[in-house]
C-alpha positions as CSV (number, residue, x, y, z in Angstrom):
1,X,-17.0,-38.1,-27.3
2,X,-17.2,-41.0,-29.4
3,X,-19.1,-40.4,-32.8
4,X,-18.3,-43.5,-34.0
5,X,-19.9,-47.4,-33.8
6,X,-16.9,-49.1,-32.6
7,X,-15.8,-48.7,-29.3
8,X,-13.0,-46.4,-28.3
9,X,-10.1,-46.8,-25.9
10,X,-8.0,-45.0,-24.3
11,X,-4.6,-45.9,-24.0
12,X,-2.4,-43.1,-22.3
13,X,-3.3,-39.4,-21.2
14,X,-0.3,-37.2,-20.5
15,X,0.8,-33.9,-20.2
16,X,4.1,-31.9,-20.1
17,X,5.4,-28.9,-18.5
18,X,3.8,-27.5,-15.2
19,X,0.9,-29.1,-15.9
20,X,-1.2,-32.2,-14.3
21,X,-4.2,-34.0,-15.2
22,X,-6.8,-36.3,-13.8
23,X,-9.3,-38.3,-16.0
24,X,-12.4,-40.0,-15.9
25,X,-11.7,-42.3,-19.1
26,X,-12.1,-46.0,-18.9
27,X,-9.4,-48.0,-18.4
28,X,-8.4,-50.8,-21.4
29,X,-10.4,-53.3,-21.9
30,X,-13.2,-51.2,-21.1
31,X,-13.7,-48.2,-23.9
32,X,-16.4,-45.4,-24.8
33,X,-19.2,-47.0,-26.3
34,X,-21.7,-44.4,-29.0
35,X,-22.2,-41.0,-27.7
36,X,-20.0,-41.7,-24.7
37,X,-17.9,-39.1,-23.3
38,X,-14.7,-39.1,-20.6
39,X,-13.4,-35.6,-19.0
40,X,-9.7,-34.7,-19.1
41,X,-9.0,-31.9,-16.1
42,X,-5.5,-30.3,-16.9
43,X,-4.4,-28.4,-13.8
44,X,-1.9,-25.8,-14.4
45,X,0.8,-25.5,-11.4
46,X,3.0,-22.7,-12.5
47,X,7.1,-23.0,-11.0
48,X,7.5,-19.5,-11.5
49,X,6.1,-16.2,-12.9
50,X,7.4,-16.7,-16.1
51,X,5.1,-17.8,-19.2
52,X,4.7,-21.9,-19.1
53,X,3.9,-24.1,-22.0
54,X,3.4,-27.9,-22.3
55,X,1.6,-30.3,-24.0
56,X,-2.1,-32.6,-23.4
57,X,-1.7,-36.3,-25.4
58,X,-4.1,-38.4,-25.6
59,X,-3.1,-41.8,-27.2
60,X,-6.0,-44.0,-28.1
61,X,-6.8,-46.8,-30.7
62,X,-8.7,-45.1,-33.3
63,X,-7.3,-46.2,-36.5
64,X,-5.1,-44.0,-38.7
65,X,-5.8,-41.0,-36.3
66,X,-2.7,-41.3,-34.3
67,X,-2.1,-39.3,-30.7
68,X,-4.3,-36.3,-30.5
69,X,-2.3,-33.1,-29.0
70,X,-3.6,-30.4,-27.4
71,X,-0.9,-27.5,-26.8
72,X,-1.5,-25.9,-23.7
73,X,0.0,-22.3,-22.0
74,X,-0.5,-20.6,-18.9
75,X,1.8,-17.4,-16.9
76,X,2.8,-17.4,-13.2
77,X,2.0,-14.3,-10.8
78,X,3.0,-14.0,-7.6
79,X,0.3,-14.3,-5.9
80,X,-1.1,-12.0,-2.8
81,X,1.0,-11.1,0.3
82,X,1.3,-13.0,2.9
83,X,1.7,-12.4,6.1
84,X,2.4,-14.7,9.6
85,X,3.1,-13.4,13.1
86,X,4.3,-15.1,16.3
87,X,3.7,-14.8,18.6
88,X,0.3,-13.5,18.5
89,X,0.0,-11.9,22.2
90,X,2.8,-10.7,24.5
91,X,2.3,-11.4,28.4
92,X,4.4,-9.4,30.4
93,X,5.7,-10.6,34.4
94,X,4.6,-8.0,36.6
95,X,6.5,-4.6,37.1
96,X,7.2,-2.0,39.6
97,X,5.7,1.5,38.8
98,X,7.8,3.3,36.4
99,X,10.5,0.5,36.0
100,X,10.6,-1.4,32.2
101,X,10.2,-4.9,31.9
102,X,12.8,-6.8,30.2
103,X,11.5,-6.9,26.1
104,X,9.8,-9.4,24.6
105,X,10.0,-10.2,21.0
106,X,7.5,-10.4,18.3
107,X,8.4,-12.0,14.4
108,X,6.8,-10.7,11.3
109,X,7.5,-13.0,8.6
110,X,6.5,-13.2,4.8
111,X,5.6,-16.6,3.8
112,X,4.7,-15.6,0.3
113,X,5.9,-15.1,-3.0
114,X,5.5,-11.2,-3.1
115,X,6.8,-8.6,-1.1
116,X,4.7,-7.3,1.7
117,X,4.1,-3.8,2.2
118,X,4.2,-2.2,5.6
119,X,2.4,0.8,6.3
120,X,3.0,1.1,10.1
121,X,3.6,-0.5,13.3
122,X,2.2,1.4,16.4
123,X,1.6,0.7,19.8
124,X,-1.2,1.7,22.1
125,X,-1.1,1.1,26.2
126,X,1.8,1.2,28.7
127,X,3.9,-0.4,26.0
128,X,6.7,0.8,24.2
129,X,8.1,-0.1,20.3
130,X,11.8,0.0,21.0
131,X,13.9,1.6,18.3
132,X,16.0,-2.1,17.9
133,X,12.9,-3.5,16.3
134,X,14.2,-4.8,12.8
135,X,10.8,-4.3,11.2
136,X,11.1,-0.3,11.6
137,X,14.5,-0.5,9.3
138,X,12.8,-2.4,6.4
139,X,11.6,0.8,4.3
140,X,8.6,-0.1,4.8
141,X,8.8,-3.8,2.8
142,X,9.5,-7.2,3.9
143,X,11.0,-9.3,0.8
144,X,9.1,-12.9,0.1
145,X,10.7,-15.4,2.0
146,X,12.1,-12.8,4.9
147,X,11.0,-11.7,8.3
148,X,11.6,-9.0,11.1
149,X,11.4,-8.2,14.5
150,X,9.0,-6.2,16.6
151,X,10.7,-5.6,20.2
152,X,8.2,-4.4,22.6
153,X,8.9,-3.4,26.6
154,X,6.0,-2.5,29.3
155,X,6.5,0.3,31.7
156,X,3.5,0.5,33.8
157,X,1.7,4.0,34.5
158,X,-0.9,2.6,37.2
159,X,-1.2,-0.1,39.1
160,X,-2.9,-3.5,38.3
161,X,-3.8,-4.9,35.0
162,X,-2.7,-3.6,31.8
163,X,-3.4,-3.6,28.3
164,X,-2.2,-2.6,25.0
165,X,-1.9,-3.8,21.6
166,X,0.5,-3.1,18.6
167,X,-1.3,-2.8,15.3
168,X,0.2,-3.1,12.0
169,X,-0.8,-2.1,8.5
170,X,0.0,-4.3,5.5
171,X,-1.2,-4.7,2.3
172,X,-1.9,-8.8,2.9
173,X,-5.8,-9.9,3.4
174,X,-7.5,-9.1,7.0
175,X,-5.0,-6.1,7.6
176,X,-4.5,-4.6,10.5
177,X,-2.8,-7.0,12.8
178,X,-3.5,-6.5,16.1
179,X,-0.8,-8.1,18.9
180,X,-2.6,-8.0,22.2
181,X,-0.3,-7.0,25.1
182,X,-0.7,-7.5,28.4
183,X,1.4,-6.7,32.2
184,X,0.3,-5.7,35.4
185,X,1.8,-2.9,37.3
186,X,2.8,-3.2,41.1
């Protein structure tokens, strides 16, 4: 805010560190008049978890004043879990009773920054988990930046259309995932 008769201008806003700012401050020649104000946003955009600092300037033509500094700090986290499969549904070709299907593969991957927490994988239907499934090995966590496998076969029980689903449990928003599954037995 400017308290003072004459008009004010801004010359330069800057920050450092992982920081960013957008302004609403008049551009030179224009300035704040009496009781006019401009707004500084400083965004913090952390680059890891580790504690940031940096520093707001603001550089204008006030006499004798020079720039006026504003230190600023902020700390990473690592955010929530994360969590992305694909694909979403498996579609078996149609079987013989009793026979297995050829497997189809599933991918669990973490997209995140944190380390996802698997509770459990199961399977429901005439579908099977198969024990070369990478995702059953993890201990039960998939590191930030990895993924797994979910191998899944169909052995039909009855004929005509059949469904399953495999659910998983995670510690990422909107757990369970549910992977629809689908064959028909001939």
């Amino acid at each position: 805010m400017n308290i003072g008769a004459k008009a004010v201008h801004i010359l330069g806003v800057a920050v450092t560190g992982d920081f960013s700012q957008t302004n609403d401050c008049p551009n030179p020649p224009a300035g704040l008049g009496f009781n006019e104000t401009c707004t500084i946003q400083v965004l913090f955009e952390p680059k890891d978890v580790n504690a940031a600092g940096g520093t707001l300037t603001i550089k204008d033509d006030v006499p004798g004043v020079g720039p006026l500094t504003v230190m600023l700090s902020g700390a990473g986290t690592l955010g929530t879990p994360q969590i992305t499969i694909s694909p979403s549904a498996l579609r078996f070709d149609p079987q013989a009773l009793g026979s297995t299907a050829a497997p189809q593969m599933v991918t669990v991957s973490n997209p995140g920054k944190k380390a996802l927490q698997v509770a459990s994988i199961a399977v429901a239907g005439d579908f099977t988990v198969m024990p070369s499934s990478t995702c059953d090995t993890l201990n039960q966590t998939l590191a930030r930046g990895a993924n797994c496998t979910i191998v899944v076969t169909f052995t039909p029980l009855e004929l005509g259309e059949r469904k399953g689903e495999v659910s998983i449990n995670d510690d990422a928003e909107g757990s369970p995932r549910k992977i629809s599954l689908s064959g028909v037995g001939k």
